[in-house]
mmCIF file of the C-alpha atoms, coordinates in Angstrom:
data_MODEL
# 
_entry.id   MODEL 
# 
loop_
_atom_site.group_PDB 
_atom_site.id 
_atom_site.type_symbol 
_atom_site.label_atom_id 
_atom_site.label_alt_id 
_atom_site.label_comp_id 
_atom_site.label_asym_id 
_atom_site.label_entity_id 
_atom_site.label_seq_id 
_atom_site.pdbx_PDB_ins_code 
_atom_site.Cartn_x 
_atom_site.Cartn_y 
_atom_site.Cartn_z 
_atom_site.occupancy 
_atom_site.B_iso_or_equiv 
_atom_site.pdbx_formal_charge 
_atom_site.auth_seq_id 
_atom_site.auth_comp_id 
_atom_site.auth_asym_id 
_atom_site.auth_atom_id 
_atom_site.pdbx_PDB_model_num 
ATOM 1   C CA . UNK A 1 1   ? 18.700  9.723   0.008   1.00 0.00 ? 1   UNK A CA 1 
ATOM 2   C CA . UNK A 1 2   ? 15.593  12.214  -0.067  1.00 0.00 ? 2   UNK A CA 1 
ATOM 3   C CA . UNK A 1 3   ? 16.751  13.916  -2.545  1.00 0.00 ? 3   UNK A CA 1 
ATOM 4   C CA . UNK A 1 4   ? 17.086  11.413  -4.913  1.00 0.00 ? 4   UNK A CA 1 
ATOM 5   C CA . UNK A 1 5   ? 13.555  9.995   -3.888  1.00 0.00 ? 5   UNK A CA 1 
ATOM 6   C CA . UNK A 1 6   ? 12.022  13.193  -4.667  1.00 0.00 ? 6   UNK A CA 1 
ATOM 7   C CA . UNK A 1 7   ? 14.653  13.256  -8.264  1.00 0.00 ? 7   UNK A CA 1 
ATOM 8   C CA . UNK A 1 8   ? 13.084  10.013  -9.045  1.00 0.00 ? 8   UNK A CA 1 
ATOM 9   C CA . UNK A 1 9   ? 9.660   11.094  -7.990  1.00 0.00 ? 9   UNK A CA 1 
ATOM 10  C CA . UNK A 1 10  ? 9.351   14.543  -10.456 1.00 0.00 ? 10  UNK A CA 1 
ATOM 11  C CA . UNK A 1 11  ? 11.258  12.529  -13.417 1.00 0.00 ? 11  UNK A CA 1 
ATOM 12  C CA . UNK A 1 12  ? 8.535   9.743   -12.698 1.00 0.00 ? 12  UNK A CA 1 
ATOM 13  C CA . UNK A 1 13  ? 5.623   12.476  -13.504 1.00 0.00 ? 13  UNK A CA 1 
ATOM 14  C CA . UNK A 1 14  ? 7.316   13.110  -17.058 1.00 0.00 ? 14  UNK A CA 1 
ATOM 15  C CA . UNK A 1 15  ? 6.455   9.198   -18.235 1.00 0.00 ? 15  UNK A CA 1 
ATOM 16  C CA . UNK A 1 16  ? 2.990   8.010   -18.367 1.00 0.00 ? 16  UNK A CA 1 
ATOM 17  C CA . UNK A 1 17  ? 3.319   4.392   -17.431 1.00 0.00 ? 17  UNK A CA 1 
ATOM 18  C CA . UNK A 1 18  ? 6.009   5.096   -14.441 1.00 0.00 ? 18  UNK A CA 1 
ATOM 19  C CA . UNK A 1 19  ? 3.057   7.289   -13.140 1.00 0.00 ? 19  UNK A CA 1 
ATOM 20  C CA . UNK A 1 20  ? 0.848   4.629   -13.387 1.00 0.00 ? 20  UNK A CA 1 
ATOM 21  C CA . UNK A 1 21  ? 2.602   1.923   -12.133 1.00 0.00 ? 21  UNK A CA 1 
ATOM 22  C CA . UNK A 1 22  ? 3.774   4.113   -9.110  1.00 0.00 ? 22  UNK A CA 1 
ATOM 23  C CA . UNK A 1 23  ? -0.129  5.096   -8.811  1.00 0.00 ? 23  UNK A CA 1 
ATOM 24  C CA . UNK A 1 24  ? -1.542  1.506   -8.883  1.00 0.00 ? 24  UNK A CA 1 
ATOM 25  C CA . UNK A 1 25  ? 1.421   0.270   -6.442  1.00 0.00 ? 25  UNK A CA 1 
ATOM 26  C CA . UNK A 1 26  ? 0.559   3.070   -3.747  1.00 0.00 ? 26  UNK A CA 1 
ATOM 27  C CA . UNK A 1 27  ? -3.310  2.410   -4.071  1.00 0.00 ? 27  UNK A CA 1 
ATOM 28  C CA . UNK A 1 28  ? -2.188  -1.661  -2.999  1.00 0.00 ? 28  UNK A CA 1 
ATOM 29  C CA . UNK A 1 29  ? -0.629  -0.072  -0.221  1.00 0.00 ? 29  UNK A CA 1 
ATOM 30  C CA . UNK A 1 30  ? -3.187  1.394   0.893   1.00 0.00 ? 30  UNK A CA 1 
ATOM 31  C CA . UNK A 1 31  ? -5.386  -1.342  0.286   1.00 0.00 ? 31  UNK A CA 1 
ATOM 32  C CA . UNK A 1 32  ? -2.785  -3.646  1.642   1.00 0.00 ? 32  UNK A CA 1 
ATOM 33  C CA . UNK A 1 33  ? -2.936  -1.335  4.574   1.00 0.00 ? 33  UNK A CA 1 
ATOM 34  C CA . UNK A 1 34  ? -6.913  -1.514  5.520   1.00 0.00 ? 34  UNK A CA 1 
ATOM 35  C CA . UNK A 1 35  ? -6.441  -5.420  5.304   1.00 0.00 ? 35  UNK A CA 1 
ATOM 36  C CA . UNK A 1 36  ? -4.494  -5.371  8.400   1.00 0.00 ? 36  UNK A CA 1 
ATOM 37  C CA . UNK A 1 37  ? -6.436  -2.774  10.220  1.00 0.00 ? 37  UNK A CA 1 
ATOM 38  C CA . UNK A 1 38  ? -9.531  -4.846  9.539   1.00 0.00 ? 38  UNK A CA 1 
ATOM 39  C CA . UNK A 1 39  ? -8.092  -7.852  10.479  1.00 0.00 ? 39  UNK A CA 1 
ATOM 40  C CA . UNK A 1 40  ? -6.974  -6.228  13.740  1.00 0.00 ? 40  UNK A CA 1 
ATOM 41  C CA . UNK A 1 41  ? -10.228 -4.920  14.064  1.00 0.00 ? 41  UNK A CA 1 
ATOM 42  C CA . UNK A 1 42  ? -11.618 -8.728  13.457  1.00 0.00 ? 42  UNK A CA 1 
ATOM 43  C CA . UNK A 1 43  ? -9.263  -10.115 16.126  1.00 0.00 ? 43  UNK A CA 1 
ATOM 44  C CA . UNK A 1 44  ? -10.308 -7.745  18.704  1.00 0.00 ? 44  UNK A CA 1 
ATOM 45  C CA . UNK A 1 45  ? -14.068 -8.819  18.048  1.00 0.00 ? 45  UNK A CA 1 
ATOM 46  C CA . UNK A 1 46  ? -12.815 -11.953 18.070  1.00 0.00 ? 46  UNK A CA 1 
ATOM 47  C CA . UNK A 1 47  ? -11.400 -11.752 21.508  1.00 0.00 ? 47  UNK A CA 1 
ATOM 48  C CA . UNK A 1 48  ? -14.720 -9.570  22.907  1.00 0.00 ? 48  UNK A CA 1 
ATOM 49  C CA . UNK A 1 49  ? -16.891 -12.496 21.464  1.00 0.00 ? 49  UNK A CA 1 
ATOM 50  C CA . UNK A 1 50  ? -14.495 -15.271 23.234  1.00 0.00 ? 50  UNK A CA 1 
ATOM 51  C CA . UNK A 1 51  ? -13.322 -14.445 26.241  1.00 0.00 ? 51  UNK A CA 1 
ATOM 52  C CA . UNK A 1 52  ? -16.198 -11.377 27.376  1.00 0.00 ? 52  UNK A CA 1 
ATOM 53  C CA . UNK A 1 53  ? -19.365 -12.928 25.982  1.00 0.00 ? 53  UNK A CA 1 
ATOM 54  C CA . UNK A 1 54  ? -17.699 -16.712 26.319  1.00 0.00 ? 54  UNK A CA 1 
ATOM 55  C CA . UNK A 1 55  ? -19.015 -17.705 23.037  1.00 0.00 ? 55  UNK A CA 1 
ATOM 56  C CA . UNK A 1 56  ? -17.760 -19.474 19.908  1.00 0.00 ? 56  UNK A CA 1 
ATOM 57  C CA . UNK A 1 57  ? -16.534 -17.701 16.477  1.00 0.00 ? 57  UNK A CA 1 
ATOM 58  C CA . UNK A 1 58  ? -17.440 -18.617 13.015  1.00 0.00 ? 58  UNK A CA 1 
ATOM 59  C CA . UNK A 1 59  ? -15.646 -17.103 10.683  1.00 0.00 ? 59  UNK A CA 1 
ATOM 60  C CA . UNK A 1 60  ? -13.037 -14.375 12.646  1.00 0.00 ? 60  UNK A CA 1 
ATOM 61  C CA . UNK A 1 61  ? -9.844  -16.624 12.369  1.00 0.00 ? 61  UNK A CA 1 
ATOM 62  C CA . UNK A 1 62  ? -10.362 -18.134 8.916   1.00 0.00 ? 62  UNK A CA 1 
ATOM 63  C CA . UNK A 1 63  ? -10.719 -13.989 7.555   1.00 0.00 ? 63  UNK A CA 1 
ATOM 64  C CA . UNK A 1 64  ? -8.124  -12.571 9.500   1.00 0.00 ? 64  UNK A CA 1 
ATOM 65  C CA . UNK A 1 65  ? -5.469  -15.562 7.895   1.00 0.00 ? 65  UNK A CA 1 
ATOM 66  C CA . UNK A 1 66  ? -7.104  -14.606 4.493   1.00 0.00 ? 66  UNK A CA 1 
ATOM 67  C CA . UNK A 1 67  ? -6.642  -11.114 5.155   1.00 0.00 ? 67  UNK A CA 1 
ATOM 68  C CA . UNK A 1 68  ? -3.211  -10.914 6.731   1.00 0.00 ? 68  UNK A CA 1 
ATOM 69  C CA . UNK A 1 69  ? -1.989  -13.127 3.326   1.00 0.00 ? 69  UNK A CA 1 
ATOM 70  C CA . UNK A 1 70  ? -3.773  -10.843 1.122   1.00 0.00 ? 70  UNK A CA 1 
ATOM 71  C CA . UNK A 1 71  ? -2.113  -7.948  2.476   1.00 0.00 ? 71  UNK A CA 1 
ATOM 72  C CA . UNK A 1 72  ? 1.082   -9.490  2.270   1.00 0.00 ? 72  UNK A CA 1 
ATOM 73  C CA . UNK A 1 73  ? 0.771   -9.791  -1.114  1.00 0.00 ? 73  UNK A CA 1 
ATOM 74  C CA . UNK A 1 74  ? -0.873  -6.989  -2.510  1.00 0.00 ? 74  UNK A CA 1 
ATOM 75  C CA . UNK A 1 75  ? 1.767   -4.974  -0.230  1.00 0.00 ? 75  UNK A CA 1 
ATOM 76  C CA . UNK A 1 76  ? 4.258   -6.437  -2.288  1.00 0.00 ? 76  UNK A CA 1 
ATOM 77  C CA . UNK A 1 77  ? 4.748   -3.936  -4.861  1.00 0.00 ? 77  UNK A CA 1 
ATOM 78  C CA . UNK A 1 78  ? 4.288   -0.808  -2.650  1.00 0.00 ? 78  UNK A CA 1 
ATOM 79  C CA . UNK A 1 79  ? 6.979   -2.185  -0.466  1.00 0.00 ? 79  UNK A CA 1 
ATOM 80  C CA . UNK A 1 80  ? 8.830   -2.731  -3.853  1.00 0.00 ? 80  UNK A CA 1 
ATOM 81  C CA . UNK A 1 81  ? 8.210   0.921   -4.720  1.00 0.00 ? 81  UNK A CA 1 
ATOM 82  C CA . UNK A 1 82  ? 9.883   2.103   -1.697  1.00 0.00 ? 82  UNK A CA 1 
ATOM 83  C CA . UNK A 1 83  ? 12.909  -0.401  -1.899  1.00 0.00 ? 83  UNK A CA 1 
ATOM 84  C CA . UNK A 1 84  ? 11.568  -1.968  1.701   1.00 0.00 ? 84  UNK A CA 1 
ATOM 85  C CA . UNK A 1 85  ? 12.308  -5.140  1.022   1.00 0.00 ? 85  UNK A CA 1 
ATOM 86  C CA . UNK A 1 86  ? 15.598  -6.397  2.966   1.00 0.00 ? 86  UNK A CA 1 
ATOM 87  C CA . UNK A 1 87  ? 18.888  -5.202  0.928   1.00 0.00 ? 87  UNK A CA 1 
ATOM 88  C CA . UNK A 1 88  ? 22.205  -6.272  0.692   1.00 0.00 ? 88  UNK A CA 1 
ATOM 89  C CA . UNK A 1 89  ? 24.245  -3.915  -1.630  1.00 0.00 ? 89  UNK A CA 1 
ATOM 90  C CA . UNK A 1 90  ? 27.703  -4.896  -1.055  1.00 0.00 ? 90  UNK A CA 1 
ATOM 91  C CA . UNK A 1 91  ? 28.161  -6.205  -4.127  1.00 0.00 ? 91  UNK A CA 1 
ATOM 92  C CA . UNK A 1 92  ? 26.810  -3.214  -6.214  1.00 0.00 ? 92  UNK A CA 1 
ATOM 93  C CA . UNK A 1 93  ? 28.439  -0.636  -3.749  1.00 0.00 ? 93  UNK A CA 1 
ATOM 94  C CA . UNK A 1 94  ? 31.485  -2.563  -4.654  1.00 0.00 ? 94  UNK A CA 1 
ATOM 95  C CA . UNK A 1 95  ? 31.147  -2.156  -8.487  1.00 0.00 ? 95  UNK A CA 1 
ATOM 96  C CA . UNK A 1 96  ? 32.157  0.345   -11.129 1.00 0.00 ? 96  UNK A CA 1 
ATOM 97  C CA . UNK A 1 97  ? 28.548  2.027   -12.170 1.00 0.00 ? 97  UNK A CA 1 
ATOM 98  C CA . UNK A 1 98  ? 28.557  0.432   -15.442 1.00 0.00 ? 98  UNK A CA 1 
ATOM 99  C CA . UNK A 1 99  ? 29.331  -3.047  -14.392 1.00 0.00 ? 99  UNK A CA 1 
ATOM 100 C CA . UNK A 1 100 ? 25.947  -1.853  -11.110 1.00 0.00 ? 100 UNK A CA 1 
ATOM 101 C CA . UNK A 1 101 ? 24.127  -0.782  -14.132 1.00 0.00 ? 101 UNK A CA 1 
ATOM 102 C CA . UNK A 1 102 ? 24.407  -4.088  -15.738 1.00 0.00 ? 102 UNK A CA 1 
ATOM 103 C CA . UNK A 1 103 ? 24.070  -5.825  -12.452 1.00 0.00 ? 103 UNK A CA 1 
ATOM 104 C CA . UNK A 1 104 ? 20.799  -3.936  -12.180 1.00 0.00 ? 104 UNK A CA 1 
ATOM 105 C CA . UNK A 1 105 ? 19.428  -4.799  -15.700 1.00 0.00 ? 105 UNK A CA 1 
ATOM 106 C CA . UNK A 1 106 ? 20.125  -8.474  -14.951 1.00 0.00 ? 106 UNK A CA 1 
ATOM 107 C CA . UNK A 1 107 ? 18.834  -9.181  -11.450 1.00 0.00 ? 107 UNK A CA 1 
ATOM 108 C CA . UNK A 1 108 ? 15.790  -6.604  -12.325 1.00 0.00 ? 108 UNK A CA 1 
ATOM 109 C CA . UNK A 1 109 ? 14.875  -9.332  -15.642 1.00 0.00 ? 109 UNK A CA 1 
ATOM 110 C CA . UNK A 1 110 ? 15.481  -12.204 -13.411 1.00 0.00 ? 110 UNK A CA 1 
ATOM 111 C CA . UNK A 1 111 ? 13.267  -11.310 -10.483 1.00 0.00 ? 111 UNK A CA 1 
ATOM 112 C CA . UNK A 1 112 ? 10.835  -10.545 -13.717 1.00 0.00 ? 112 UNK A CA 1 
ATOM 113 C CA . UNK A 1 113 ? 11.087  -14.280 -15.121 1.00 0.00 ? 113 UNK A CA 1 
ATOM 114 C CA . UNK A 1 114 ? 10.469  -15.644 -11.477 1.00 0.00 ? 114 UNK A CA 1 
ATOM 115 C CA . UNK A 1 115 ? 6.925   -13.681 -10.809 1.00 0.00 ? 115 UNK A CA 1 
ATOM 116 C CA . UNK A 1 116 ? 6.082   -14.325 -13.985 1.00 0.00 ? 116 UNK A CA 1 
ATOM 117 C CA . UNK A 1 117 ? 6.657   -18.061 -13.119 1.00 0.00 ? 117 UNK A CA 1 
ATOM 118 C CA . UNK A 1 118 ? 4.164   -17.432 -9.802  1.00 0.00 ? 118 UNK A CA 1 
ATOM 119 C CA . UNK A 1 119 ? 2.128   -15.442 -11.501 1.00 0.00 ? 119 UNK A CA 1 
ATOM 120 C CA . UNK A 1 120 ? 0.984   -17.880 -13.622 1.00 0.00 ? 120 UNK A CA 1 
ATOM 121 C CA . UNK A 1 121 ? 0.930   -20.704 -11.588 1.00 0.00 ? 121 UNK A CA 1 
ATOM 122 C CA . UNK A 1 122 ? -0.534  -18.653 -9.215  1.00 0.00 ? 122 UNK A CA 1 
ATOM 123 C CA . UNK A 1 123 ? -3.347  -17.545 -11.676 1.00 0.00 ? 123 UNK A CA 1 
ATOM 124 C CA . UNK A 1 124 ? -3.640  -21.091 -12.121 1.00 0.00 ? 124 UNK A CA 1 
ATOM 125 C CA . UNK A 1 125 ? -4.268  -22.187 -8.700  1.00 0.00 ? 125 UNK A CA 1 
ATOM 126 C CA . UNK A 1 126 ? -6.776  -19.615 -8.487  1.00 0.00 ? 126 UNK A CA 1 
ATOM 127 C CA . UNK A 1 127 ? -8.340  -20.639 -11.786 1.00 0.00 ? 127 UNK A CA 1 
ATOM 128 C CA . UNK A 1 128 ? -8.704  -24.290 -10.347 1.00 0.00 ? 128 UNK A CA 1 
ATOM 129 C CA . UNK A 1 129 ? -10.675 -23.365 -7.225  1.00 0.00 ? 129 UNK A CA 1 
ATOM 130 C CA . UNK A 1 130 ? -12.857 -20.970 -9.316  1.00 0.00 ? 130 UNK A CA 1 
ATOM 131 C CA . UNK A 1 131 ? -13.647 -23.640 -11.808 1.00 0.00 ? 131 UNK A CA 1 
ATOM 132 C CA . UNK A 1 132 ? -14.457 -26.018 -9.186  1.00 0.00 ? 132 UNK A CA 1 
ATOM 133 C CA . UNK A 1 133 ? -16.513 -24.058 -6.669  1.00 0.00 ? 133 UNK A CA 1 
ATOM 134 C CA . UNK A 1 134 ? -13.901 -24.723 -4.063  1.00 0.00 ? 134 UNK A CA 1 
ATOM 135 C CA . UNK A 1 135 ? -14.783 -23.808 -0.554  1.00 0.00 ? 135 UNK A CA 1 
ATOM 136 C CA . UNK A 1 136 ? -12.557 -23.626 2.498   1.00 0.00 ? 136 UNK A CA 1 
ATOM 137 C CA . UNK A 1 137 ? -13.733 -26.946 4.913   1.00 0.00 ? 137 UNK A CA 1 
ATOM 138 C CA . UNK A 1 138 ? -15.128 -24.461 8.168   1.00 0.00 ? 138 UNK A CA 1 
ATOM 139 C CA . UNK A 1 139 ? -18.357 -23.944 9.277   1.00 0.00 ? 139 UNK A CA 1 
ATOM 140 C CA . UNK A 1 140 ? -17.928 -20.641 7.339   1.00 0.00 ? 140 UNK A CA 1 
ATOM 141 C CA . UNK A 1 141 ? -17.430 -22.663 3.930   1.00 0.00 ? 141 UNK A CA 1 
ATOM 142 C CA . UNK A 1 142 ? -15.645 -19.328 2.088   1.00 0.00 ? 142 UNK A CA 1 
ATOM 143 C CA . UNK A 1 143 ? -15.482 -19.953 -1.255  1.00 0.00 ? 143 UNK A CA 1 
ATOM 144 C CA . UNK A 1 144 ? -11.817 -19.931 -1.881  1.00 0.00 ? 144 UNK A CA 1 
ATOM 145 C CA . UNK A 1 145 ? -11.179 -18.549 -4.993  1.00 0.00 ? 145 UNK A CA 1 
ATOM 146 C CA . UNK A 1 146 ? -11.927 -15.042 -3.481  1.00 0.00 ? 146 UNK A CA 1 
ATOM 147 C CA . UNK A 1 147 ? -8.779  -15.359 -1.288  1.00 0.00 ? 147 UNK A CA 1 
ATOM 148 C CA . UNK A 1 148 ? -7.073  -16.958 -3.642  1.00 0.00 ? 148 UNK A CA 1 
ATOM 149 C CA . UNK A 1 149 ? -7.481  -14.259 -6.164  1.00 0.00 ? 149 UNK A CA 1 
ATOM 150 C CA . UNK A 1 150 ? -4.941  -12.066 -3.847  1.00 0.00 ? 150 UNK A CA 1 
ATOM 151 C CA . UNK A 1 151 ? -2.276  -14.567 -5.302  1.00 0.00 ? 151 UNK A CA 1 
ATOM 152 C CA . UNK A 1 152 ? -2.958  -13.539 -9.061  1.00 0.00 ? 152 UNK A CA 1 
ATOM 153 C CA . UNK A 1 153 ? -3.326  -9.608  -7.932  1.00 0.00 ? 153 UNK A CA 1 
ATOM 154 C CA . UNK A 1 154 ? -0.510  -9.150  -5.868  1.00 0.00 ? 154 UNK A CA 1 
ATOM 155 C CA . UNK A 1 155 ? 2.351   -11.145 -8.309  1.00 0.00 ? 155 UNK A CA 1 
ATOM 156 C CA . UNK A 1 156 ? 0.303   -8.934  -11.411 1.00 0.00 ? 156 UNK A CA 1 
ATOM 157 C CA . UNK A 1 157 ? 1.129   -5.860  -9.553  1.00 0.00 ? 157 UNK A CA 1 
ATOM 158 C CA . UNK A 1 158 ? 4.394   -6.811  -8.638  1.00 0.00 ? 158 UNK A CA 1 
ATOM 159 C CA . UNK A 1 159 ? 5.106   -7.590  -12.109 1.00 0.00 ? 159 UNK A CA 1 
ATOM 160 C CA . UNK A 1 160 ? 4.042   -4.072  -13.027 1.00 0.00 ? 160 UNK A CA 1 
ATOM 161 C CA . UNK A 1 161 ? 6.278   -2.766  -10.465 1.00 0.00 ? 161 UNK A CA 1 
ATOM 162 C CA . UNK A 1 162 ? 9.420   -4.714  -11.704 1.00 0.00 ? 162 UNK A CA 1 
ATOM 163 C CA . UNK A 1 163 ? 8.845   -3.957  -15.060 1.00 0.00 ? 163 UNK A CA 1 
ATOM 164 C CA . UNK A 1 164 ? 8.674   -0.169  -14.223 1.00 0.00 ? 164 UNK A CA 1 
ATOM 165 C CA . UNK A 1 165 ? 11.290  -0.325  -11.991 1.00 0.00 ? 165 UNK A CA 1 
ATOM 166 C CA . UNK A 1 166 ? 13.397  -1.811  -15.036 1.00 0.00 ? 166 UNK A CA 1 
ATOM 167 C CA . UNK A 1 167 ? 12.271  0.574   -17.332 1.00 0.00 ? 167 UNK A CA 1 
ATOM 168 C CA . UNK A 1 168 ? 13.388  3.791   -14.951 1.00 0.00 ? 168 UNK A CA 1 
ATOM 169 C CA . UNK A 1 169 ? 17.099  2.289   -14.774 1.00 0.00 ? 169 UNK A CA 1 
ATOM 170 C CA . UNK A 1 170 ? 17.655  1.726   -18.708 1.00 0.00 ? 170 UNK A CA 1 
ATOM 171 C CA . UNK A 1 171 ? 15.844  5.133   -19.274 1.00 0.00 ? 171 UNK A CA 1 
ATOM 172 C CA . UNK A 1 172 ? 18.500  6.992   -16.641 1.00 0.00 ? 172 UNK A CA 1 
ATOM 173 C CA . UNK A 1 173 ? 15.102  7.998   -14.416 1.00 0.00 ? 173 UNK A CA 1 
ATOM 174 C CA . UNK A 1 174 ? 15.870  6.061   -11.347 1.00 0.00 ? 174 UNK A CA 1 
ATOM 175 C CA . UNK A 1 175 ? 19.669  5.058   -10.654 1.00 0.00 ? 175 UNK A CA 1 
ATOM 176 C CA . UNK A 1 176 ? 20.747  1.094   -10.385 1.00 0.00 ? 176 UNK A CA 1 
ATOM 177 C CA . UNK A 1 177 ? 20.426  -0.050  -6.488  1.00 0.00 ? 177 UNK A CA 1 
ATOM 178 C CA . UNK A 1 178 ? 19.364  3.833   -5.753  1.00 0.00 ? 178 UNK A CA 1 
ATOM 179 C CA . UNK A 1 179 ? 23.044  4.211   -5.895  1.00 0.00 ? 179 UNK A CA 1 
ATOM 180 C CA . UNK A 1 180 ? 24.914  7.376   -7.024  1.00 0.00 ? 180 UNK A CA 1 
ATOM 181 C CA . UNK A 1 181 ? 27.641  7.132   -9.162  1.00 0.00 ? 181 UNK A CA 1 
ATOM 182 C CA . UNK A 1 182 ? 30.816  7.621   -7.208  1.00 0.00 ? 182 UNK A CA 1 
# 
């Protein structure tokens, strides 16, 4: 399976927008990344604050929810990237490579249609809170469209992910599933 990782990886370099997709995904990962060390880093103050000093906390559990939902979600396509998402390919292992190809193609433009669906409403959603001056109902009062714009971001990058994904299996870069041809 390295192999064909690093097959994928030097046919990637030959196409511009595979490049950049796999570039943008891998800088959410890292971003996604330094959300969760920072909100581990918030929950140890946190702790220090609560149970050392015995005081109260303001704003340490609201940010490390936003935080630990914005990672999840710009993770999304980095995890997508490096097929880490739970798989079940008895169905595909099971077919003849044309009939996987075509198995690909399909289940790669339905996943498309459905975060394009959340994308949008999820633009939306953070479009309302923006308009509005929203603002979470803590003592901290976040305004909420900044955590909220993790919802547009991640399913946008996604997006770009599936699309390139996609557009490696109909141009022969990247093989349906990851599966060889047997």
């Amino acid at each position: 399976m390295a192999s064909h990782n690093s097959a994928v990886a030097s046919q990637t370099e030959k196409n511009p927008f595979l490049t950049a997709v796999a570039a943008l995904s891998t800088l959410a990962g890292w971003c996604s990344a330094a959300m969760i060390v920072a909100a581990v880093g918030i929950t140890c103050q946190m702790i220090v604050i609560r149970f050392v000093l015995n005081s109260s906390t303001i704003w340490q559990t609201e940010a490390v929810i936003y935080l630990m939902v914005a990672a999840t979600l710009i993770g999304l396509p980095y995890v997508q990237r490096l097929r880490g998402h739970v798989n079940v390919d008895l169905i595909p292992v099971s077919l003849a490579p044309r009939a996987r190809s075509y198995m690909s193609i399909l289940t790669s433009t339905l996943s498309i249609v459905i975060i394009v669906v959340m994308l949008v409403h999820g633009y939306e959603y953070w479009h309302f809170a923006w308009e509005r001056g929203w603002r979470s109902d803590t003592v901290w009062g976040v305004r909420l469209w900044i955590p909220y714009l993790s919802i547009p971001i991640g399913f946008g990058l996604l997006l770009l992910q599936l699309i390139a994904d996609l557009v490696a299996v109909i141009l022969g870069v990247d093989k349906p599933y990851g599966l060889e041809d047997s």
